[in-house]
C-alpha positions in Angstrom: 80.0 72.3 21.4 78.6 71.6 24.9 78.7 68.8 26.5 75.8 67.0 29.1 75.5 63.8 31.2 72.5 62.1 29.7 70.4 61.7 32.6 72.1 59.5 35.5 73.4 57.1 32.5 77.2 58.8 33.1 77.2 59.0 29.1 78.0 62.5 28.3 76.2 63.3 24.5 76.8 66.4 23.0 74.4 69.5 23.2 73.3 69.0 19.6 72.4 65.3 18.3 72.1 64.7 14.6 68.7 62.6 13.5 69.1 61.1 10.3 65.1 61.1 10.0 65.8 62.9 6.4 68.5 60.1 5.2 67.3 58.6 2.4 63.6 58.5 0.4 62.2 60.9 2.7 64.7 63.7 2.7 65.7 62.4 -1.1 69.1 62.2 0.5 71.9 60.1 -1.0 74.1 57.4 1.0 76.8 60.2 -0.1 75.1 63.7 1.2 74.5 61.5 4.6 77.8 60.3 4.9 79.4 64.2 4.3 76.9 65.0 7.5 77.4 62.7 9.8 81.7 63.7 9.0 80.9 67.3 9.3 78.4 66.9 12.3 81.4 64.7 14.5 83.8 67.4 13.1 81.9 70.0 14.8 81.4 68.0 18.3 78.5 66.0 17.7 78.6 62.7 19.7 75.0 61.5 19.5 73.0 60.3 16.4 69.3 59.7 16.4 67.9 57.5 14.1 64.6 55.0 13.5 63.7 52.1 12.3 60.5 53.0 10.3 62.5 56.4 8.8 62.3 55.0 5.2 61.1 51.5 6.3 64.9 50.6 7.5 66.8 53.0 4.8 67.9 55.3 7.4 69.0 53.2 9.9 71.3 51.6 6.9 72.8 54.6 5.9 73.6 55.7 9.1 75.7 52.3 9.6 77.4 52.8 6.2 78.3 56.8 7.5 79.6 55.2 10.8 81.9 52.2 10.0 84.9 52.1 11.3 84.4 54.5 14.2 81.4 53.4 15.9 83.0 53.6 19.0 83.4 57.0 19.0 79.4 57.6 18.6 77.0 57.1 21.0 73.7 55.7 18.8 70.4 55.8 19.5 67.5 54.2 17.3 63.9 53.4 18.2 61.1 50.6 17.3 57.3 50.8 18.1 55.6 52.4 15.0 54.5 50.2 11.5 57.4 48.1 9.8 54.7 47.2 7.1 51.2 46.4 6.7 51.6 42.7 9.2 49.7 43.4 12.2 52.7 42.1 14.5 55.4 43.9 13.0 54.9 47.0 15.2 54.0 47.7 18.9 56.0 46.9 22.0 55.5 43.4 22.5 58.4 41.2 23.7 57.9 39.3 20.6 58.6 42.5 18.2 60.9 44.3 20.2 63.1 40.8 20.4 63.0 40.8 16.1 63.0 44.1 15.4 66.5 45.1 17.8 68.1 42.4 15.6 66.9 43.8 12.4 67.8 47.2 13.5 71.6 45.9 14.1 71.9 44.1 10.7 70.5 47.3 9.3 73.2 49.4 11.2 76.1 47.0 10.6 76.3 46.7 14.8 76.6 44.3 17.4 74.7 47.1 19.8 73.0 50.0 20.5 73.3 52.6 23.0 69.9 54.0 23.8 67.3 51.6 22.3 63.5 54.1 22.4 60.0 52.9 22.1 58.8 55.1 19.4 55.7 56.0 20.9 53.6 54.3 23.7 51.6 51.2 23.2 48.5 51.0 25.1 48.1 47.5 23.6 50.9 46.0 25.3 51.4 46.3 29.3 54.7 48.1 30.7 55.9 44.8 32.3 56.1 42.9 29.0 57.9 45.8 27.8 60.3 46.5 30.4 61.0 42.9 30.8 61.7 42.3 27.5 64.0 45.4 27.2 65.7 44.8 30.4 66.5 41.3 29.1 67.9 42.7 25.9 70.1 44.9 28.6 71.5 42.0 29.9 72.1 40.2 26.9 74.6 43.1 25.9 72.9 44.4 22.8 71.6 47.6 23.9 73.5 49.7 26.7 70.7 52.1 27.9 66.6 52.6 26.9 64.1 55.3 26.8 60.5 56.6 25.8 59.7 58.9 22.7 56.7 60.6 22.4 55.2 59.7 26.0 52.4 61.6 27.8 53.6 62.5 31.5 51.6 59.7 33.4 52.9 56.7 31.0 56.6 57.6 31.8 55.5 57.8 35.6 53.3 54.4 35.4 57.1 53.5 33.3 58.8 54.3 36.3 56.8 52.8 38.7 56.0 49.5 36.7 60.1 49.2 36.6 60.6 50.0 40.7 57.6 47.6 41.4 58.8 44.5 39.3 62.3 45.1 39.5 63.4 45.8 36.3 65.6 48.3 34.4 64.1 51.8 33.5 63.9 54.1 31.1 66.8 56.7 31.2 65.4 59.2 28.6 62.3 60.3 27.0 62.2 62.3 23.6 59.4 64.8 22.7 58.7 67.2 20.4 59.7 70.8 21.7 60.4 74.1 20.5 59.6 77.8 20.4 55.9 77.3 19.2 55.1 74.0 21.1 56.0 74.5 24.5 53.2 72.3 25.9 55.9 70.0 27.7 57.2 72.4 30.4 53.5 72.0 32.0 54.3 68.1 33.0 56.6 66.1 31.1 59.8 68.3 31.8 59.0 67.8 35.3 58.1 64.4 35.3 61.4 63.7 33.6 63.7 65.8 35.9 61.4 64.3 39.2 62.8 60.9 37.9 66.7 62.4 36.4 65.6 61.1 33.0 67.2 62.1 29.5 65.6 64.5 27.9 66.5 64.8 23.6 64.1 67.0 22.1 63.1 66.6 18.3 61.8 68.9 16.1 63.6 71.8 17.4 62.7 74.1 14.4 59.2 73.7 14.7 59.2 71.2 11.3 60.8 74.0 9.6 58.4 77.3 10.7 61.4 78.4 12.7 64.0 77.7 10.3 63.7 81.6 8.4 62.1 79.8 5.5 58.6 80.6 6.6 58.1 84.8 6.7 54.5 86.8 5.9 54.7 87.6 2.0 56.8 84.6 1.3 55.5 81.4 -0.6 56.1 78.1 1.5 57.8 76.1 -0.3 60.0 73.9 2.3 60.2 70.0 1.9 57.8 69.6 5.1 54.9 71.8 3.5 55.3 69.3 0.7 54.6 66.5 2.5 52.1 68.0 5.0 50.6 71.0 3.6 47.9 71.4 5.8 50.3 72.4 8.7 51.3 75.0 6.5 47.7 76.2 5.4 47.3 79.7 6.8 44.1 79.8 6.4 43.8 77.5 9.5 44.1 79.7 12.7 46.7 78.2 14.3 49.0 78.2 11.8 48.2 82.0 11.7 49.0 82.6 15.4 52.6 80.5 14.8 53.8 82.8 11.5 52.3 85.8 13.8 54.5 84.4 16.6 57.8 83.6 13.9 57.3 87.1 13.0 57.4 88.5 16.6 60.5 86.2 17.1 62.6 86.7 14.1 63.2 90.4 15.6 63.6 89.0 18.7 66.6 87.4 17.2 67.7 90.1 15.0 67.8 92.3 18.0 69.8 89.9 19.8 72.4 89.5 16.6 70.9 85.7 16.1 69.7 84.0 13.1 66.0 82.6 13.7 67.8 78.8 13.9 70.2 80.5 16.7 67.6 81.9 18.5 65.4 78.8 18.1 67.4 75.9 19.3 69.2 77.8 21.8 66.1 78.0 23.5 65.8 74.7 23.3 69.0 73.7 24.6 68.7 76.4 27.4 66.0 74.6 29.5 67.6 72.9 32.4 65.4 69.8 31.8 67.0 69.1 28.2 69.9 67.1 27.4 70.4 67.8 23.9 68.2 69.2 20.6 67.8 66.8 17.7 68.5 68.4 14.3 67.6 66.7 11.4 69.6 68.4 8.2 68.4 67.5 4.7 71.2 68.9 3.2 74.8 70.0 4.3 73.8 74.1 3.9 70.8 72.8 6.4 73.3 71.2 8.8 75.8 74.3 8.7 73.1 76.6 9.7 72.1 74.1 12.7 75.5 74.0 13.6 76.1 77.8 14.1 74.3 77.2 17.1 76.2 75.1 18.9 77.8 77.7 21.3 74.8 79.8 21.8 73.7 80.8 25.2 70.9 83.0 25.1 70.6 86.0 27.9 67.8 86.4 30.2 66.2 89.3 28.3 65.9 87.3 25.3 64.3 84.3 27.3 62.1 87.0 28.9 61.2 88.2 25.5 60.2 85.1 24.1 58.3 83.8 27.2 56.0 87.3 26.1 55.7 85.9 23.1 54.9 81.8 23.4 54.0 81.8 27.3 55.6 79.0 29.1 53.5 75.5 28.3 51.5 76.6 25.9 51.2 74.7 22.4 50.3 76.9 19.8 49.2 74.3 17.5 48.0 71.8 19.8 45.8 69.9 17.4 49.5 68.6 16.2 50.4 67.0 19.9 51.7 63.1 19.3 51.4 62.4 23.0 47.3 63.2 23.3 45.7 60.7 25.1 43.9 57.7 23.1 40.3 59.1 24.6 40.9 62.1 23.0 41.3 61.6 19.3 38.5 58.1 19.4 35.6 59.0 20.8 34.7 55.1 20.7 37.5 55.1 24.0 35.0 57.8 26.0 31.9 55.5 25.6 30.8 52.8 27.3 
């Protein structure tokens, strides 16, 4: 396994992280499966665990604490808050007043008296960075979470971040997580450079593309993974985009064959390869799931194979970008471009 400093925090995290998004209802994964992970995951090196407190409304965060007791010390956790806890308007956001109730919910839930890394799930235009910041650097200082970050943030909210925190004199954030991988590549254009301007964290999730890039999806096979269950229509092939990424997986599974790599090697050592990324978040279902993952732990891929993939999925380009979670508000309400 390696091993990297997570941005200028001093914490060193393991180049794999486990998410535990899959524990529980929406993985259908028992408290027992998730407990034989997280073992076999710190068996192989893993230091970091990612986990949420709206992944099965709280179920996740509880199994995780159950998996951990008794060696919490040893793990460097990271959950997150922002997106709905419910239908009540107010349970969700990143208002003081949520953030202050839900970090407390989110310890009972983990069986914790702290967190590590505490991330705003996604950005909240309806709340200002100051109240935010403020309310996270407070929670800093009252010893209940070590370190927080962003998830999901276009480039200029984790700059007008950075700046709100300089300006007011308050802690920052230290990492950022966003979705990156082999077919979404739309990050290296600005928020990989926005992060390393400002020697952030950078923990990328959905390394294997939602499961495209796990060797599951091939041209004359039925789809039948968990995640084309529950979102079929990013599966559909008769939408173009989802043509151009099995076109793409087909291109790069010999990429990796050539290269004596399964498609998951090839795949998240990519990911793990850019010098702006701390670690890849895998997010097993099952133990044969997490063994695969784990194979590439030690990968380092050459610079043919990076030059063979760049000619494949250019550099910043997204090739389904209708399925980008950090588009700007404007863009998806037309009511927010009219006056």
């Amino acid at each position: 396994m390696q091993y990297r400093t997570l941005g200028r925090t001093g914490v060193q995290v393991s180049a794999l992280a486990l998410g535990a998004m899959n524990f529980g209802a929406i993985g259908r994964t028992t408290q027992e499966e998730a407990t034989a992970m997280v073992d076999a995951a710190l068996d192989a090196g893993i230091n970091l665990i990612d986990t949420a407190d709206m992944y099965g409304q709280g179920e996740s965060e509880e199994m995780v604490g159950k998996a951990i007791a008794g060696r919490r010390d040893d793990i460097v956790l990271a959950t997150k808050a922002g997106l709905p806890m419910g239908e009540e308007r107010n349970h969700r956001g990143a208002s003081r007043r949520w953030l202050v109730t839900e970090l407390e919910n989110s310890l009972r839930r983990l069986g914790v008296d702290h967190v590590d890394l505490y991330q705003i799930h996604r950005w909240d235009p309806a709340t200002s960075d100051e109240e935010t910041l403020s309310a996270l650097t407070d929670l800093q200082r009252a010893g209940k979470i070590r370190h927080f970050g962003s998830s999901t943030f276009p480039a200029y909210r984790i700059v007008q971040g950075q700046w709100t925190a300089h300006e007011r004199r308050l802690s920052r954030y230290v990492t950022e997580q966003p979705s990156y991988s082999l077919l979404q590549r739309g990050i290296e254009a600005h928020v990989l450079p926005v992060t390393e301007e400002y020697g952030m964290g950078v923990l990328a999730w959905s390394p294997l593309a939602s499961g495209w890039l796990s060797g599951a999806v091939r041209r004359g096979r039925a789809i039948t993974t968990s995640r084309s269950r529950l979102r079929p229509e990013g599966f559909d092939l008769a939408l173009p985009a989802n043509q151009a990424r099995l076109d793409a997986v087909e291109r790069l599974a010999l990429v990796a064959e050539e290269a004596g790599l399964t498609l998951i090697q090839l795949a998240l050592g990519f990911v793990i390869a850019h010098p702006a990324v701390t670690s890849a978040l895998i997010g097993p279902r099952t133990r044969d799931h997490l063994d695969s993952q784990l194979a590439a732990a030690d990968t380092v891929l050459p610079a043919d194979v990076l030059d063979a993939i760049d000619s494949i999925v250019p550099p910043g380009t997204d090739l389904a970008a209708h399925e980008k979670h950090d588009t700007p508000p404007a863009l998806l309400d037309p009511v927010l471009r009219r006056r």
